[in-house]
C-alpha positions as CSV (number, residue, x, y, z in Angstrom):
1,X,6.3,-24.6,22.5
2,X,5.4,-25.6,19.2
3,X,3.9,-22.2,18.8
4,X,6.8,-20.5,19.4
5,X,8.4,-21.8,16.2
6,X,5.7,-21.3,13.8
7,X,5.7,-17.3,15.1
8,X,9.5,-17.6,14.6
9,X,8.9,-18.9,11.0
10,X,6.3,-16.2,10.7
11,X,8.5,-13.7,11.6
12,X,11.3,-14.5,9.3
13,X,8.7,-15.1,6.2
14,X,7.6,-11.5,6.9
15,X,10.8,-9.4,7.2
16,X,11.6,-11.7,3.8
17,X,8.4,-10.3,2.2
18,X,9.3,-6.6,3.2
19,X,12.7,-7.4,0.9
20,X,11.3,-9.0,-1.9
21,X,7.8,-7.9,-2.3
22,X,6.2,-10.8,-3.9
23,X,3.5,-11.0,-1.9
24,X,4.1,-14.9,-1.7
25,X,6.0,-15.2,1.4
26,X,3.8,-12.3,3.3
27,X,1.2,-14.9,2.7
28,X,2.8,-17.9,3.5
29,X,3.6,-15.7,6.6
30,X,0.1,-15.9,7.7
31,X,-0.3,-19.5,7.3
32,X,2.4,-19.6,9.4
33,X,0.5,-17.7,12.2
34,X,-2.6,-19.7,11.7
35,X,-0.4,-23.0,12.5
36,X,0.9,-20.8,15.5
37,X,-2.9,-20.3,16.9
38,X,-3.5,-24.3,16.1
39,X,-0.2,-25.1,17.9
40,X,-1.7,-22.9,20.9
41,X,-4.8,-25.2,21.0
42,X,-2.8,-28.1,21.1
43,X,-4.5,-29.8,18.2
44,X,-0.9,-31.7,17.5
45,X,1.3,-31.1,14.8
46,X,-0.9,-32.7,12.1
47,X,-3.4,-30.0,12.6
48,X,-0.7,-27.2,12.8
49,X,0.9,-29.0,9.0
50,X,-3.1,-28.5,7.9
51,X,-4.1,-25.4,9.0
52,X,-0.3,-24.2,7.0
53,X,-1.0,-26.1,3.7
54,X,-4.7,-25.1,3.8
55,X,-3.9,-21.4,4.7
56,X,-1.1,-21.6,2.3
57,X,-3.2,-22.9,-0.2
58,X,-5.8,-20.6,0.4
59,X,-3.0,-17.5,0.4
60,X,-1.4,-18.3,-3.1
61,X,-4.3,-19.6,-4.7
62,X,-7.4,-17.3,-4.8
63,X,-5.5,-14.1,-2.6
64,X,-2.4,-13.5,-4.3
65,X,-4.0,-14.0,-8.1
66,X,-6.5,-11.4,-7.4
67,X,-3.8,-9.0,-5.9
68,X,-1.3,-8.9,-8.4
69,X,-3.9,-8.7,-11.0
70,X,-5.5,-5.2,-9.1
71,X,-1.5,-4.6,-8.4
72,X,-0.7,-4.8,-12.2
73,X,-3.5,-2.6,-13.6
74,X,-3.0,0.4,-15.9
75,X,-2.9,3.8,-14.5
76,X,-6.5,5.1,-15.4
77,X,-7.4,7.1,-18.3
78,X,-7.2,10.6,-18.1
79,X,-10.0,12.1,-19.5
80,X,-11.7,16.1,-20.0
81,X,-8.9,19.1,-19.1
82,X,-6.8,16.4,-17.2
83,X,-5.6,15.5,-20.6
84,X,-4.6,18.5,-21.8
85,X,-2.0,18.6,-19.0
86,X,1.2,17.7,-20.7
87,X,0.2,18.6,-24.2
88,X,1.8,21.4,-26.5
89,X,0.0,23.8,-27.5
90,X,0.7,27.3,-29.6
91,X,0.4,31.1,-29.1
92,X,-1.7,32.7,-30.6
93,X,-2.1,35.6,-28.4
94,X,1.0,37.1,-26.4
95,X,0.6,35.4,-23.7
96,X,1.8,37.2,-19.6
97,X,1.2,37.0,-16.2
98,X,-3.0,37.9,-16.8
99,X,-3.6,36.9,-19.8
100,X,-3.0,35.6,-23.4
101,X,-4.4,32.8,-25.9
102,X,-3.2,29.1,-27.1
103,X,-4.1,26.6,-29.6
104,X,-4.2,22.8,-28.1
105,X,-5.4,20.5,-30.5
106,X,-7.8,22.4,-32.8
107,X,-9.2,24.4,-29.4
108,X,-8.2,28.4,-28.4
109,X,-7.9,28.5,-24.6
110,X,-7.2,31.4,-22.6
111,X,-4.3,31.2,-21.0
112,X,-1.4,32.5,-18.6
113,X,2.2,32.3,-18.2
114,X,3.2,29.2,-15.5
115,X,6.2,31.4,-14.4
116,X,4.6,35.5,-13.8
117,X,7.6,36.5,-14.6
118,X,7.9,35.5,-18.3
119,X,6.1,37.2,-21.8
120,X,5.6,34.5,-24.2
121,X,5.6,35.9,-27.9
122,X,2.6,34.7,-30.6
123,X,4.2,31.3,-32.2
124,X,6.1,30.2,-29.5
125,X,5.7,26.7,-28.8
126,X,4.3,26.0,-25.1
127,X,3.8,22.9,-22.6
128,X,0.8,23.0,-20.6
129,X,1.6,22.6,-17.4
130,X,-1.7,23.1,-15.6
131,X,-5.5,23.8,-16.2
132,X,-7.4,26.1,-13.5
133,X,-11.1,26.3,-14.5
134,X,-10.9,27.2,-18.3
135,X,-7.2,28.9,-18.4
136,X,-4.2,26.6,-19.4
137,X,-0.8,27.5,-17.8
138,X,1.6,27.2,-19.7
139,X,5.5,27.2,-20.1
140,X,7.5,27.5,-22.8
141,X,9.3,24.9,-24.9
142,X,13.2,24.8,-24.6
């Protein structure tokens, strides 16, 4: 019967986890299920407190450190043409549908219009908006 409860208590840790998303309570859900399986053994409730605290211990201690810590890490570095995605750049051929040239950084890349419909003139001011192989797309600034 004891079992019972501690799947209750499991339950109830769990839905709260899915509303606050600490990651504690999820945990202390699954020492809550451990003292469920000792309960089921019929070990006594001295075991079932144990096999909780331990768990519990176990859960917050080493787990939940090393989660939030891979949780709270910095989106990666984008590195090579992925960087230039986002960047202004400036026309220094017309630039169409097929073809054209921009400056980004100190670099002329070949380049076409994002949106085929539009003629950018030489000096406009662009955003690049995507790289395919060694052409930028690119839109112009508003």
């Amino acid at each position: 019967m004891g079992w019972i409860i501690w799947l209750i208590v499991a339950a109830v840790l769990g839905v709260a986890e899915l509303l606050t998303v600490t990651l504690a309570l999820g945990l202390l859900s699954v020492a809550a299920v451990a003292a469920a399986v000792v309960s089921a053994a019929g070990l006594g409730v001295p075991a079932e407190l144990g096999a909780f605290a331990v768990v519990a211990a176990a859960g917050l201690g080493v787990i939940r450190p090393i989660a939030m810590r891979h949780i709270k890490q910095p989106p990666p570095l984008r590195t090579g043409v992925a960087a230039l995605v986002g960047r202004s750049a400036i026309v220094v051929e017309e630039v169409n549908r097929h073809t054209g040239r921009v400056r980004i950084g100190g670099e002329i890349w070949t380049s076409r219009a994002y949106d085929e419909s539009l003629v950018i003139p030489v000096g406009a001011m662009v955003d690049v908006m995507q790289i395919e192989g060694v052409t930028a797309l690119v839109y112009p600034r508003e």
